[in-house]
C-alpha positions as CSV (number, residue, x, y, z in Angstrom):
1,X,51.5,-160.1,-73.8
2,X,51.3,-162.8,-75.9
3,X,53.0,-161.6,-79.6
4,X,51.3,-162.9,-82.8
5,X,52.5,-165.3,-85.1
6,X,54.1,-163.0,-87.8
7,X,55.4,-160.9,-84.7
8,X,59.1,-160.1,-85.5
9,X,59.7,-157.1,-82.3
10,X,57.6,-157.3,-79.2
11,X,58.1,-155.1,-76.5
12,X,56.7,-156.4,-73.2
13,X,56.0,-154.1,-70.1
14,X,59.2,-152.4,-71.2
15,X,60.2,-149.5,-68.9
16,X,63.2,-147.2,-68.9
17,X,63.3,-144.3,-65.5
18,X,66.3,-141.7,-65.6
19,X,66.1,-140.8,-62.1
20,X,63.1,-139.6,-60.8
21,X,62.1,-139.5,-64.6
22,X,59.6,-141.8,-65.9
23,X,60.4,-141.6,-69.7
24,X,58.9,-144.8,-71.4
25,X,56.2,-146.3,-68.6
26,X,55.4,-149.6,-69.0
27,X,54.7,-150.0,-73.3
28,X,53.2,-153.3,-74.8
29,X,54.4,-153.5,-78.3
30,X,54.4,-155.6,-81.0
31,X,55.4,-154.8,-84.9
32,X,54.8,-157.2,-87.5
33,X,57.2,-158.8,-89.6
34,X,57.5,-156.0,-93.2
35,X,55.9,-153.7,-91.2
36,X,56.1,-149.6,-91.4
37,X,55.3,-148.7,-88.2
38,X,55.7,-145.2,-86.7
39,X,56.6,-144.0,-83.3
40,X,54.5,-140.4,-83.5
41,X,54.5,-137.6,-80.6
42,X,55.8,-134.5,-79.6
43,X,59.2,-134.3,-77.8
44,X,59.7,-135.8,-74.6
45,X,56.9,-138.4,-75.3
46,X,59.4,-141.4,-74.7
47,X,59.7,-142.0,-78.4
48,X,63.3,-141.8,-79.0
49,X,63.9,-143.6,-75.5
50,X,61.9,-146.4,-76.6
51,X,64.0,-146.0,-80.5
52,X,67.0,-146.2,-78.6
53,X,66.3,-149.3,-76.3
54,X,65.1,-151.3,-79.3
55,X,69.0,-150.5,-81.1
56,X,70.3,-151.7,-78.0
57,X,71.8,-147.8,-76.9
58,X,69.9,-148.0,-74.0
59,X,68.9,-151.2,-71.3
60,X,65.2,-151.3,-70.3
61,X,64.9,-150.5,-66.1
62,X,62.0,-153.0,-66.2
63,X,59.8,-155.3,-69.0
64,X,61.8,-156.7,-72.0
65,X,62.1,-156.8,-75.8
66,X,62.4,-159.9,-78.0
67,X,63.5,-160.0,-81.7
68,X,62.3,-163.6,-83.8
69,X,61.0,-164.4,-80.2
70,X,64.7,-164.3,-78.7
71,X,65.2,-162.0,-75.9
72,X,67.4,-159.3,-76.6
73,X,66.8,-157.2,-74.1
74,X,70.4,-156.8,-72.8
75,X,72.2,-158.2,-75.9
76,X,74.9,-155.1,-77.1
77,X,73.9,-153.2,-80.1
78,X,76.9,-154.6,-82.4
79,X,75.1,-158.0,-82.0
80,X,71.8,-157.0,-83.0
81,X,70.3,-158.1,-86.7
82,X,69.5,-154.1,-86.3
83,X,70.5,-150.8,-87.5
84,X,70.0,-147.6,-86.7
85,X,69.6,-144.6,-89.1
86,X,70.7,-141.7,-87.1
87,X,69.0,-138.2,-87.5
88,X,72.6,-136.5,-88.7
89,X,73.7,-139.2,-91.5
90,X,77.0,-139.0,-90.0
91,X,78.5,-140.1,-93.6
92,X,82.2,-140.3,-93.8
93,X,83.3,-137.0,-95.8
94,X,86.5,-138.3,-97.2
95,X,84.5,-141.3,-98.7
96,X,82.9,-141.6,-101.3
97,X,79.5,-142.9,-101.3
98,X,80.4,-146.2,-102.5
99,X,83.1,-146.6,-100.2
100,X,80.3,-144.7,-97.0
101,X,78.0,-147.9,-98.5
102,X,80.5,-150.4,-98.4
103,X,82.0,-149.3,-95.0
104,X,80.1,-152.0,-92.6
105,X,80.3,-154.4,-94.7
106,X,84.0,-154.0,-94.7
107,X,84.2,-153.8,-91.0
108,X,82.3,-157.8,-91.0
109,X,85.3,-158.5,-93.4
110,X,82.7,-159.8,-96.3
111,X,84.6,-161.2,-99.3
112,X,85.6,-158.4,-101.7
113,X,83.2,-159.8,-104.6
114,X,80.3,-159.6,-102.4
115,X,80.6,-156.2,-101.3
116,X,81.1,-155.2,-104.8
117,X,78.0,-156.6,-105.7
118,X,75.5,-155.5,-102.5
119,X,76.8,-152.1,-102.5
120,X,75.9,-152.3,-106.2
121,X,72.3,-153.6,-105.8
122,X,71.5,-151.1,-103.5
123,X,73.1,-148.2,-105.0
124,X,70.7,-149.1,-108.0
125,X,67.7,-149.6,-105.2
126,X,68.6,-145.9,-104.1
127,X,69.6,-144.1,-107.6
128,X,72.7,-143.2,-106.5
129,X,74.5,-145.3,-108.9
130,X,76.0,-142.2,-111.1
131,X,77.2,-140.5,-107.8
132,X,78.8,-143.5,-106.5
133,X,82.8,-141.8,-106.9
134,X,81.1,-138.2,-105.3
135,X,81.9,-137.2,-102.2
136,X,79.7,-136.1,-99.2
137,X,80.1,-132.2,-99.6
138,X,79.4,-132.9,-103.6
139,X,75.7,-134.2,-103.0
140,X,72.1,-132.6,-102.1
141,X,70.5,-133.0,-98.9
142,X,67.9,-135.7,-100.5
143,X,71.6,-137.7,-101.8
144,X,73.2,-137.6,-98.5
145,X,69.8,-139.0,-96.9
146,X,69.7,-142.1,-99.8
147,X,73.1,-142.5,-98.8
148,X,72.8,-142.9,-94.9
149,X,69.6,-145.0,-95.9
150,X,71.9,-147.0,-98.6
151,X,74.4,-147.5,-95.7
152,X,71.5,-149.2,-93.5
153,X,70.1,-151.2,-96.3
154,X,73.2,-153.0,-97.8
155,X,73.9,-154.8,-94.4
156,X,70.5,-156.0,-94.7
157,X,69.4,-155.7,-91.1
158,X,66.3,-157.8,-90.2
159,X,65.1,-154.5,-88.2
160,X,65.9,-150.9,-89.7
161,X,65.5,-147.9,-87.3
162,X,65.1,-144.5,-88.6
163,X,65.2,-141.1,-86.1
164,X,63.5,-138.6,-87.3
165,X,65.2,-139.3,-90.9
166,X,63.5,-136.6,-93.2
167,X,64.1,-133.5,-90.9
168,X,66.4,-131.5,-92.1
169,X,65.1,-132.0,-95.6
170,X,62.7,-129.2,-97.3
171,X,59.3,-129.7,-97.5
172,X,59.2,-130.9,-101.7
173,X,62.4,-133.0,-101.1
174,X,61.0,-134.4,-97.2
175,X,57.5,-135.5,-99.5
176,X,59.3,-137.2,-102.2
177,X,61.5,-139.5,-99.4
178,X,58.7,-140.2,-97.8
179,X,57.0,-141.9,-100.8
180,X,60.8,-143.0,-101.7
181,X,61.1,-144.9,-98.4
182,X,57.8,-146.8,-99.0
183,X,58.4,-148.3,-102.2
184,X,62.5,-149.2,-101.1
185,X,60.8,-150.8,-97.7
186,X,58.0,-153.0,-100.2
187,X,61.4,-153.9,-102.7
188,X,63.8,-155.1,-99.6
189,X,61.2,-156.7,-97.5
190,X,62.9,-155.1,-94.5
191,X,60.7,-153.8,-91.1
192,X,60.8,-150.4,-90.8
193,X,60.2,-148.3,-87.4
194,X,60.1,-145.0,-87.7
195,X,60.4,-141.6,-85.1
196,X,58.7,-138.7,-85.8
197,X,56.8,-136.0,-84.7
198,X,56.1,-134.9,-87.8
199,X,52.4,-136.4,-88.1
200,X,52.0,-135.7,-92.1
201,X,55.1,-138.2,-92.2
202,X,53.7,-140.5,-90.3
203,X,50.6,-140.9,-91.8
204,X,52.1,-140.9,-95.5
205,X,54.7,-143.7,-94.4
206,X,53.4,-145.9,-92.0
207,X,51.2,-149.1,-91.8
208,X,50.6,-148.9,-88.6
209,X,50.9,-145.9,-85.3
210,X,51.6,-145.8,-82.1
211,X,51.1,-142.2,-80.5
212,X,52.5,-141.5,-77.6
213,X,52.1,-139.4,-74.4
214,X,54.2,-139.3,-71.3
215,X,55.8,-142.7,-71.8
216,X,52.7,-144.3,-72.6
217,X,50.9,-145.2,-75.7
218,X,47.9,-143.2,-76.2
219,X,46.4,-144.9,-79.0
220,X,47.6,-147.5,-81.7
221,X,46.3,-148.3,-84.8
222,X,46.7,-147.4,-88.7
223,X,46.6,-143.7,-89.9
224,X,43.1,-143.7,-91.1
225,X,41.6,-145.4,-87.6
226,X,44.1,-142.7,-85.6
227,X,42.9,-139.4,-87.7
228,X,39.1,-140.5,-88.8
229,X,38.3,-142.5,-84.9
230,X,40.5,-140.8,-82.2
231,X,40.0,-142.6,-78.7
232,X,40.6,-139.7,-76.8
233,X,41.6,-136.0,-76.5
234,X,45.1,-136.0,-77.3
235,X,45.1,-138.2,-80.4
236,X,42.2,-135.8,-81.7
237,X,44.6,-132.7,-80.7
238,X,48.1,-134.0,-82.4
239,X,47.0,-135.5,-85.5
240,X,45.3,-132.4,-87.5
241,X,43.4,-129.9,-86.9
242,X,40.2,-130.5,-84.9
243,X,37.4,-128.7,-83.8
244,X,36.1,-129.2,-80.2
245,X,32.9,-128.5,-78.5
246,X,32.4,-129.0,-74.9
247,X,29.4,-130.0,-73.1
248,X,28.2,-132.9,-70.8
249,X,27.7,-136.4,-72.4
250,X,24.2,-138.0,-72.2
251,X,22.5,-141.1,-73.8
252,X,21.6,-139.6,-77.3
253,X,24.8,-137.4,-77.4
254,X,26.3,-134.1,-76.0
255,X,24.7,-130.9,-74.7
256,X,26.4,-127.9,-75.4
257,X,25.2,-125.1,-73.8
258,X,23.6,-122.3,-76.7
259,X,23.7,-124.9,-79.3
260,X,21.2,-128.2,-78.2
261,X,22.6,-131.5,-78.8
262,X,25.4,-132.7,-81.1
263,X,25.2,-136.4,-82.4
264,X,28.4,-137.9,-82.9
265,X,29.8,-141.3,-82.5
266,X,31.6,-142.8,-79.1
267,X,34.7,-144.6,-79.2
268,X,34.6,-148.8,-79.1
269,X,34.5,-150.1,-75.5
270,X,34.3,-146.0,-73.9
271,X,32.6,-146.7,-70.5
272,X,32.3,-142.7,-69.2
273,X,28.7,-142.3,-71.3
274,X,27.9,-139.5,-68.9
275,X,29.2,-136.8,-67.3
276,X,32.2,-133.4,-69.1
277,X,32.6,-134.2,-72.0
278,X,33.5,-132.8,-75.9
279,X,32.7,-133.2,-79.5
280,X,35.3,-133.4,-82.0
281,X,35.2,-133.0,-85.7
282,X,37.6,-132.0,-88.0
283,X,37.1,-128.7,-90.2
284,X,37.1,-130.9,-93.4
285,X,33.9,-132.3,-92.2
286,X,31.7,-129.3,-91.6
287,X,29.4,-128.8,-95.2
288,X,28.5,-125.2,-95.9
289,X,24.7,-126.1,-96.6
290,X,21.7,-123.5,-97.6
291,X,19.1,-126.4,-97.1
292,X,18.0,-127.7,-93.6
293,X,20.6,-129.7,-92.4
294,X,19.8,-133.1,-91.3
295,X,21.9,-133.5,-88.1
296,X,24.0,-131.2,-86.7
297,X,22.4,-128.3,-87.8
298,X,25.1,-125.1,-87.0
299,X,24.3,-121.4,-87.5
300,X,27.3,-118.7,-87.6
301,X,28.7,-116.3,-89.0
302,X,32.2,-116.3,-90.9
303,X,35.0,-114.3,-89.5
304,X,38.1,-115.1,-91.5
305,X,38.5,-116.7,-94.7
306,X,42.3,-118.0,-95.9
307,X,43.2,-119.4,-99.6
308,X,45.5,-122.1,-99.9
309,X,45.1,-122.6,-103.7
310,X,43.5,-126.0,-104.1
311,X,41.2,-125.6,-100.4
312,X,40.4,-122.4,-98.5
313,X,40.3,-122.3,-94.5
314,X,37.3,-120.1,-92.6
315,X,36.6,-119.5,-89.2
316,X,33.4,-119.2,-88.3
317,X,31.8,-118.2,-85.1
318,X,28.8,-119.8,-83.7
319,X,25.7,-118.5,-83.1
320,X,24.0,-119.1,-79.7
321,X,27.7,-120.2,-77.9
322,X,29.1,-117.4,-76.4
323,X,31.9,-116.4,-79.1
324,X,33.0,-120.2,-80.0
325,X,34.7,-120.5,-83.0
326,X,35.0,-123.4,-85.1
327,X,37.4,-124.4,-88.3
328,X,36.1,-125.2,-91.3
329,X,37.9,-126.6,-94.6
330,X,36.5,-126.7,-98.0
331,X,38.0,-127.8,-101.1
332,X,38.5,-125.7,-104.0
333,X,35.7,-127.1,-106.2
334,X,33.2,-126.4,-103.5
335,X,34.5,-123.0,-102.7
336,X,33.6,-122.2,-106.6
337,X,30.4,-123.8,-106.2
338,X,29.2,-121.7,-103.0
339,X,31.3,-118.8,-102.8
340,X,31.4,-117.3,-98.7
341,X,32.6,-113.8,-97.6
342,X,33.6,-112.8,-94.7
343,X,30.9,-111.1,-92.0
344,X,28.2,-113.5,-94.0
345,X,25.8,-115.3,-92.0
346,X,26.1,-119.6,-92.9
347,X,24.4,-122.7,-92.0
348,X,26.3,-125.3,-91.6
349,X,26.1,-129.0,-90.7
350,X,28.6,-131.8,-89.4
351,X,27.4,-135.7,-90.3
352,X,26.8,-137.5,-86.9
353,X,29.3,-140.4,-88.3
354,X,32.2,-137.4,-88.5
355,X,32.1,-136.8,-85.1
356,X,33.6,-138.4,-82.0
357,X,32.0,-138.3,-78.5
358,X,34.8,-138.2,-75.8
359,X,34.8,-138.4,-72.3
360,X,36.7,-135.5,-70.0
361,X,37.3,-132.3,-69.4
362,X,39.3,-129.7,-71.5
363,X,42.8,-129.2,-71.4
364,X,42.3,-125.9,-71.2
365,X,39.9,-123.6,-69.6
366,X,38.4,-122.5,-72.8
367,X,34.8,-124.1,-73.3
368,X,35.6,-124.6,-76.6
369,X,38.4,-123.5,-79.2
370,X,40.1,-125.1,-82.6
371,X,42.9,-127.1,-81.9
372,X,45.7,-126.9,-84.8
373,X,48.7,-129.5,-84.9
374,X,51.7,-127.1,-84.2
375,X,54.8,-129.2,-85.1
């Protein structure tokens, strides 16, 4: 694997067994210089493994990892331009938080003046310049995180590491920090990489993501290609909700049994054209319609109908397909517009260019069903 110019970590062929246990399986990486790049999946993808070899806590069994182009693939973690925001914070409790800031710096023996001053510039970065004399047990969840993150910063690693940083944060506070993190990453001109399995994070945060399954990299790219053009099944599955039909792929699209062909679009370079196959959309691009739809013409009849204040959620069963069920997702605005009760008989239709043609059978036995993200 040849890494591009502006390349600043590459993982090459990079492998790591524990046992009998294959937990990263031979991943080709590489994550550009100012980068935000996520490491998405659910547990035991090989996401943390891979986190974990990059900080130097773990050695690669096979392949290797180069930082600026210099191997580093068995250099210790203390000599790494790299650091490593833990999922805990770990902060000091007896310290303050300028004195948790200034601790690594401290430890390098910088001169006293210029730890006064970077602690300073990036207590300011982090607004935590009027807690800077408080104490751990003094401070919010969101100030102890900007503090662990503050800690990171001031030693101005080339490469900053974060595991699964916004956790055990609420959901208001976890969606501030995530917006936080983004403008502190554009100000400091650091790369970021970034585990989760949390995929709203990840698609909020990063520039770029790699999902992973198994040890392997199931599809990379940036949020919009991953969510609006999955390549296969399990991208579709783990990011969002999605709506699957299942039928068996021809030349103008996929047969689905009770329902005629669905048009959709096939992923770049997909070589099974024939054969099991599915149709994904998500519910967000299913139209309620009372005209004649002009492709993907659906007919059902709604079951369940949710309100989530600004969007309501229906299920809708189809006509024709044996009981299948499909999630639909309507804004608030166009839930005024046409209103929809439950037992009423809809028309619906899905725009070819929303939906994806993929190859393979189901995960399940179930010929068709609504796949929501459960992490």
């Amino acid at each position: 694997m040849s890494a591009a110019p502006n390349t600043l970590l590459a993982a090459e062929k990079v492998e790591k067994r524990f046992g009998g246990v294959v937990a990263v399986d031979g991943i080709d990486l590489a994550i550009a210089e100012n980068e935000f790049f996520a490491l998405l999946g659910p547990s035991g993808c090989g996401k943390t493994t891979l986190l974990r070899m990059i900080a130097g806590f773990e050695t690669p069994t096979a392949g290797r990892l180069t930082l600026d182009g210099k191997d580093i693939t068995t250099v210790p973690p203390n000599r790494r331009p790299v650091n490593l925001m833990f999922q805990s914070y770990a902060l000091f409790p007896h310290m303050s938080v300028e004195a948790n800031v200034a601790y690594g710096l401290e430890a390098e023996g910088r001169p006293r003046d210029e730890i006064r001053r970077r602690v300073g510039e990036v207590l300011d970065l982090t607004v935590l310049g009027e807690l800077a004399k408080r104490r751990p047990h003094e401070l919010s969840g969101g100030q102890r995180q900007r503090v662990a993150l503050a800690r990171a910063l001031v030693k101005k690693p080339r490469l900053l590491l974060l595991d699964e940083p916004l956790s055990a944060l609420d959901r208001r506070l976890r969606e501030q920090m995530q917006l936080e993190l983004k403008r502190m990453r554009h100000e400091v001109g650091i790369t970021f990489v970034v585990v989760t399995h949390d995929q709203e994070e990840a698609l909020v945060m990063a520039d770029r993501i790699a999902v992973l399954d198994r040890g392997r990299i199931a599809q990379l790219g940036s949020p919009r290609d991953l969510y609006d053009r999955p390549e296969n099944r399990f991208t579709a599955r783990f990011l969002g909700q999605m709506n699957f039909l299942e039928g068996r792929l021809g030349s103008d699209g996929l047969a689905v049994d009770g329902l005629g062909l669905v048009r959709g679009v096939r992923p770049a370079g997909a070589t099974d054209t024939t054969g099991i196959g599915c149709a994904a959309f998500r519910p967000e691009r299913v139209e309620i319609t009372d005209a004649a739809a002009a492709g993907n013409a659906l007919a059902g009849t709604v079951e369940a109908i949710a309100y989530h204040g600004n969007s309501q959620s229906l299920i809708v069963r189809l006509d024709g397909a044996a009981g299948t069920r499909i999630a639909v997702s309507r804004s608030s605005t166009a839930a005024d517009a046409r209103p929809v009760a439950t037992g009423e008989a809809v028309r619906l239709a899905v725009p070819p260019d929303h939906v994806r043609l993929l190859a393979g059978g189901p995960d399940t036995s179930a010929a068709a069903s609504v796949e929501a993200d459960a992490h």
